[in-house]
C-alpha positions in Angstrom: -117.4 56.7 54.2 -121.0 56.1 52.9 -120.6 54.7 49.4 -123.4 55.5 46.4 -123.8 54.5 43.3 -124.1 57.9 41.6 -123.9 62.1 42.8 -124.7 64.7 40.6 -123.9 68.5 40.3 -125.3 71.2 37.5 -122.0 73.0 36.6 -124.9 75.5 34.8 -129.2 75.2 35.0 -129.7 76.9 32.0 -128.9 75.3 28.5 -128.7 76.0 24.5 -131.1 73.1 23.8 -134.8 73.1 24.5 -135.7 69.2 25.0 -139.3 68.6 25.7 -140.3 67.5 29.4 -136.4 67.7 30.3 -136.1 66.4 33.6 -133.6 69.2 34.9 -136.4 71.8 33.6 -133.0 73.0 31.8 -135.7 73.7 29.4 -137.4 76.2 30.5 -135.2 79.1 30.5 -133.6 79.4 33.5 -130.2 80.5 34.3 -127.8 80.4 36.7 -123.9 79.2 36.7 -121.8 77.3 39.7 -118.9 79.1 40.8 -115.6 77.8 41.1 -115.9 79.0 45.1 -119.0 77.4 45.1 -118.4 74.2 43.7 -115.2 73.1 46.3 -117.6 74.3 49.2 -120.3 72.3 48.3 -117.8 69.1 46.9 -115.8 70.0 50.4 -119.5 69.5 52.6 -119.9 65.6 51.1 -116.5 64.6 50.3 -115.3 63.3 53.7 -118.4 61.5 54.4 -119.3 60.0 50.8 -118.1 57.8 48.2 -119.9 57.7 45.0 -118.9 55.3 42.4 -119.7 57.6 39.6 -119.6 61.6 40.1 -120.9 63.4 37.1 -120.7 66.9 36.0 -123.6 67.9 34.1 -126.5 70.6 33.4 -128.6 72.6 31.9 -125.8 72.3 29.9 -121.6 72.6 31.6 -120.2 74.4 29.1 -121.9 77.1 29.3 -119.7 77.6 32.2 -117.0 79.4 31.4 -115.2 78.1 34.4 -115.9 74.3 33.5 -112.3 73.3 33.9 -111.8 74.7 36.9 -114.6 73.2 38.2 -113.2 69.6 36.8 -110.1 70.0 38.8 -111.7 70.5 41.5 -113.9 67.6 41.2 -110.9 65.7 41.1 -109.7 67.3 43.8 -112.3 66.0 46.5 -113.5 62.6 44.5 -111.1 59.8 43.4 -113.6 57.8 41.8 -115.1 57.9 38.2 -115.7 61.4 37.2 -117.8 62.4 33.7 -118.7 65.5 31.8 -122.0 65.0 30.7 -122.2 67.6 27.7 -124.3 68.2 24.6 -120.9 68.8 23.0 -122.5 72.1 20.9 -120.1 74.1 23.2 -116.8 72.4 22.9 -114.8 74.5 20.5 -115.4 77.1 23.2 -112.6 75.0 25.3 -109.8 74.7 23.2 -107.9 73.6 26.5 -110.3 71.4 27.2 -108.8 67.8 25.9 -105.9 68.2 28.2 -107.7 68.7 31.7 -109.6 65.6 30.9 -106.7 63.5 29.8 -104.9 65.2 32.9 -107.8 64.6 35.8 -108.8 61.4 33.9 -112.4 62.2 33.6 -114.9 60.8 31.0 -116.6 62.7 28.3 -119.7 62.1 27.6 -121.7 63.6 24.8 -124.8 63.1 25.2 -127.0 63.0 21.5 -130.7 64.8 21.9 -132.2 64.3 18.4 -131.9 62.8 15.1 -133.1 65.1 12.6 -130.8 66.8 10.1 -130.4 70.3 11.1 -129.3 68.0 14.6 -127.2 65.9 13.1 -125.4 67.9 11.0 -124.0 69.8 14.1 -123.3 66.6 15.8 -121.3 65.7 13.3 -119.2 69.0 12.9 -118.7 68.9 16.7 -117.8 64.9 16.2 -115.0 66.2 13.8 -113.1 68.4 16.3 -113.5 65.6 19.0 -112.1 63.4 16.6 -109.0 66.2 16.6 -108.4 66.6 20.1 -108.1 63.0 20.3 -104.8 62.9 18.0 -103.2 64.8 20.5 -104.8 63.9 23.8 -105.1 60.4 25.4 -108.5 61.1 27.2 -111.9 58.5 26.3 -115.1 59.8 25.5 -119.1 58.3 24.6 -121.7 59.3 22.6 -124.5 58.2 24.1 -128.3 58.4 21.8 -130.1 59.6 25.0 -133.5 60.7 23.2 -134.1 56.8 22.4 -135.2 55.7 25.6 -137.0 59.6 26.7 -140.1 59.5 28.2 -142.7 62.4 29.2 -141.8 63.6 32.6 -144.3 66.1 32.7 -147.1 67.4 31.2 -147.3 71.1 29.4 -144.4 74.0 29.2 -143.5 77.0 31.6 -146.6 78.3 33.5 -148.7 75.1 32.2 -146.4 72.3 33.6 -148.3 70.3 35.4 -147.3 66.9 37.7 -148.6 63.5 36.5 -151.8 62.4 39.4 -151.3 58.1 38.7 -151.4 58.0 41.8 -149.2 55.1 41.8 -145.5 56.3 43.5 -144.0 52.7 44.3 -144.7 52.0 40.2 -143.2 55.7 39.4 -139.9 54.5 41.2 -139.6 51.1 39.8 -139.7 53.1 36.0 -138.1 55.6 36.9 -134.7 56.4 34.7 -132.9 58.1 37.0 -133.7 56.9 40.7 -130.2 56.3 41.7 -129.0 60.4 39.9 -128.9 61.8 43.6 -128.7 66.0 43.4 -126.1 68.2 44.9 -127.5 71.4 44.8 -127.1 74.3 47.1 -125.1 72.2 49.7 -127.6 69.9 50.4 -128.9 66.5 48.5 -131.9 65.6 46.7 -133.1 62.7 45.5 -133.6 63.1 41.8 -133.5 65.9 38.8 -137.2 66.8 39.2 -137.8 67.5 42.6 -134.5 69.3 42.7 -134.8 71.8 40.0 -138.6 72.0 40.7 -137.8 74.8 42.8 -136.4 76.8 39.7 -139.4 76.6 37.4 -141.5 77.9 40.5 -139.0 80.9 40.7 -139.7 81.6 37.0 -143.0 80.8 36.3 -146.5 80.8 37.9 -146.9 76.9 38.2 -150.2 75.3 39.4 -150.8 75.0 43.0 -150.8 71.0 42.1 -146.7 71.4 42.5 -147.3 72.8 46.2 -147.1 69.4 48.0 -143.7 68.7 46.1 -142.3 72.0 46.7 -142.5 71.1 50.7 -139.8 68.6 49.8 -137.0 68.6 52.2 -133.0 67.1 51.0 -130.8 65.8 53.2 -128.5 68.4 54.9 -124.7 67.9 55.6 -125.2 68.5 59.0 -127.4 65.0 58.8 -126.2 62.0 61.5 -124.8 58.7 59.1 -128.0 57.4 59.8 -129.6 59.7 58.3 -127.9 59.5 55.3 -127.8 55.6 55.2 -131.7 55.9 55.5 -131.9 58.6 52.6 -130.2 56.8 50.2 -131.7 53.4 50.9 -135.5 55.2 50.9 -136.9 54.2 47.7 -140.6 55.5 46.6 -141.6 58.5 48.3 -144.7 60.6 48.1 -143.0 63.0 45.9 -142.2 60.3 43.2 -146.3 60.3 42.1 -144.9 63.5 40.5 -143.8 61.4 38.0 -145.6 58.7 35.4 -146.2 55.3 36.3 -146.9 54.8 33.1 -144.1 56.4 31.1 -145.3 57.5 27.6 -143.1 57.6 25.0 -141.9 61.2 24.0 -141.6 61.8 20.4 -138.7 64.7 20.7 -139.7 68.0 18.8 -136.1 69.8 17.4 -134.5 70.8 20.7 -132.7 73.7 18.3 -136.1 75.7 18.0 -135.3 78.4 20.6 -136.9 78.8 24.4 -138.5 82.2 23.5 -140.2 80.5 20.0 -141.7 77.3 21.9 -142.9 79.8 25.1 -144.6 81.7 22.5 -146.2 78.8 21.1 -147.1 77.3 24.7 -148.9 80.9 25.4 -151.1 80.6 21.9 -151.7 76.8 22.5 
């Protein structure tokens, strides 16, 4: 067994926020949902072979899974290590059942904050009342983590006009990077990072520049891939598709992620 620090799967791309430059591109209004068949395939494929500390469950955004705690079980099922739900939290009066398969798999909640403005917070905290709830009767631990704090601009421009950053710098764009250890499961096979994964989807969607082209080449690691292989890939650090990101992060100063896709497509067309 290969042991990682951290292996990722989108339970669903598309999501009910828009956050600028998201990294998943969750976005920019994709869709798509894992299947409960799909989900112990692909967890079945990597399960024998790795061993990642953390195993997290995230999106786009789960929930909107209506199979979510299926697809926790089954997590459990194939990983014995931390597991986390990595939610917005918007969506959890959907899963009335849901306090009990977490205290039952053990498997953290994590609810993950994406603005601080008032039509935000006021949601946040009507969803933090029900959490509050299910805890009375359920012995399962959550977080709330304030992830807009520390965003940065991952790209530049919105649907058709997303472009790559050109720093030209990709050993810098590693060392700054947020989330070089959040290795992809997607489609069977694993990527190195959110970006280059999910990449693929935006170019299904929308007619992206050509200056994605070198980074859509990219090729993950397949489970037919020797231990060697795999050592290698996980112990690889910059690559040429990291200059796809800043060396330089800039600071992103969020925009309401409430204000629907269609809305800010509409203003990225007029802009």
């Amino acid at each position: 067994m290969i042991e990682i620090e951290l292996l990722e799967i989108h339970a669903a791309h598309g999501c009910n926020l828009t956050c600028d430059s998201c990294s998943h591109f969750s976005n920019q209004g994709h869709s798509g949902m894992l299947s409960v068949e799909s989900a112990d395939y692909q967890m079945g494929l990597w399960s024998n072979r790795l061993n990642p500390k953390q195993f997290s469950i995230l999106g786009g955004e789960p929930l909107l899974n209506k199979d979510i705690e299926q697809i926790l079980v089954i997590a459990r099922k194939h990983w014995k290590r931390e597991i986390l739900l990595i939610t917005n939290g918007f969506l959890l009066h959907r899963f009335p059942n849901l306090p009990k398969t977490l205290e039952e798999q053990n498997i953290l909640l994590v609810i993950s904050r994406h603005h601080n403005g008032a039509e935000y917070t006021t949601k946040f905290l009507e969803m933090f009342r029900l959490l509050k709830s299910w805890k009375k009767n359920h012995d399962f631990h959550f977080q709330l983590r304030d992830s807009f704090n520390s965003w940065t601009t991952r790209y530049h421009g919105y649907a058709d006009k997303v472009l790559p950053f050109e720093d030209n710098d990709p050993r810098k764009s590693w060392e700054v990077c947020p989330a070089k250890k959040c290795r992809q499961l997607h489609e069977n096979n694993i990527y190195k990072c959110s970006p280059i994964t999910y990449l693929q989807l935006q170019k299904k969607k929308h007619a992206i520049s050509e200056k994605w082209d070198p980074y859509l080449k990219y090729t993950p690691i397949t489970p037919n891939s020797t231990d060697e292989e795999l050592i290698a890939f996980f112990e690889r650090e910059e690559e040429p598709i990291c200059n796809m990101c800043p060396a330089n992060p800039e600071h992103l100063a969020i925009s309401s992620p409430l204000v629907p896709y269609a809305k800010k497509l509409k203003a990225s067309q007029e802009s």
